[in-house]
N, C-alpha and C positions, 0 to 999 in steps of 0.2 A: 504494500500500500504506500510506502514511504515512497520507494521507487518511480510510482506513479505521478503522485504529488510533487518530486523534484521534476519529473518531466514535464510536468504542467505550466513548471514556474520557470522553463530554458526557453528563452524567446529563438524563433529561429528562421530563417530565410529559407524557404524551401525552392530549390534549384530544378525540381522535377515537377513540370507542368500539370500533369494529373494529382499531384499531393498539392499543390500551390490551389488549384482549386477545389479541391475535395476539402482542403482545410479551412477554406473561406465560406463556403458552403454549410460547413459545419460550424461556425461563429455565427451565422444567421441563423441556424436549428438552435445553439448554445441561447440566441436571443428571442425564438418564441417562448424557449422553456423559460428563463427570466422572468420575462413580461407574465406569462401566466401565472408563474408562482410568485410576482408580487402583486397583483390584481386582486387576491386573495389578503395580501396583507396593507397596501394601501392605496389611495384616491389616485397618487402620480405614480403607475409601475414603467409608467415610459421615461419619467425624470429620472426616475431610481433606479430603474435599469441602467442607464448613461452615467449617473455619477459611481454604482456598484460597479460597473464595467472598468472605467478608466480609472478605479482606485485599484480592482487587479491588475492591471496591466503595471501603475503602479507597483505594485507589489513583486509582481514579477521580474520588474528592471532590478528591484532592491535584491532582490535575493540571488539574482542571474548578476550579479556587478553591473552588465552594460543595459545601455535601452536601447533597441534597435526599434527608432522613431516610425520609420513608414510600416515595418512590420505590425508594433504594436494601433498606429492610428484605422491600418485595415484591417485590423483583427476587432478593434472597436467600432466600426463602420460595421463591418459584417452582422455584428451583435446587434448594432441600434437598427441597422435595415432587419433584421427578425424580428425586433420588439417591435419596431411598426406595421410591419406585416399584421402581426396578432393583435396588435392593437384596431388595425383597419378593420380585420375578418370581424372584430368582438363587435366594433361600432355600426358592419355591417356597410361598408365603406368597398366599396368593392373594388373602384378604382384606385385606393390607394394603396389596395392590396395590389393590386397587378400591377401598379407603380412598382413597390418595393420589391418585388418577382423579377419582373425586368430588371431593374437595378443590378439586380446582388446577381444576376445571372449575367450583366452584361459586364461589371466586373471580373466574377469567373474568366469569363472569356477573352477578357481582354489579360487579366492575368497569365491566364493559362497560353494566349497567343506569342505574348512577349516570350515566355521562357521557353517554348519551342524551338 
């Protein structure tokens, strides 16, 4: 479990286009589950998603020594385009559900184009 936990907290560039994307993808899944389980605990889960997010990421530069700036700001993009997603679907907001759909897929893809 430790093991795990320290790999959470290694910020990291990923050089292989399918992991580059597959992990960005997976910051916006990281960001519906968020949203949903603060929705439950309070009135702002989309503030509190954004300020919980970027104090991990915080936390993760501290414990990793360095920050790897653009790594960690699209790994918190990733996360805030999932908390709006969930937040669109809850409000019933359809379009800015398929806003944040496209978004986070057209990053993927731009990500994933570059490191080809």
């Amino acid at each position: 479990m430790i093991e795990i936990i320290r790999e959470l907290l290694t910020p990291e560039d990923h050089t292989d286009p399918y992991v580059w994307a597959a992990v960005f993808v997976a910051h916006a899944a990281i960001g519906v589950a968020l949203w949903a389980l603060l929705a439950g605990l309070t009135r702002r889960p989309l503030l509190w998603a954004a300020a919980l997010y970027a104090a991990f990421e915080a936390l993760q530069a501290t414990v990793a020594g360095e920050l790897l700036f653009w790594d960690s700001a699209l790994d918190w993009t990733g996360v805030m385009l999932g908390a709006a997603l969930a937040s669109s679907l809850w409000a019933q907001r359809l379009g800015r559900a398929s806003a944040a759909i496209i978004a986070t897929l057209a990053i993927a893809v731009a990500g994933w184009r570059k490191r080809e």
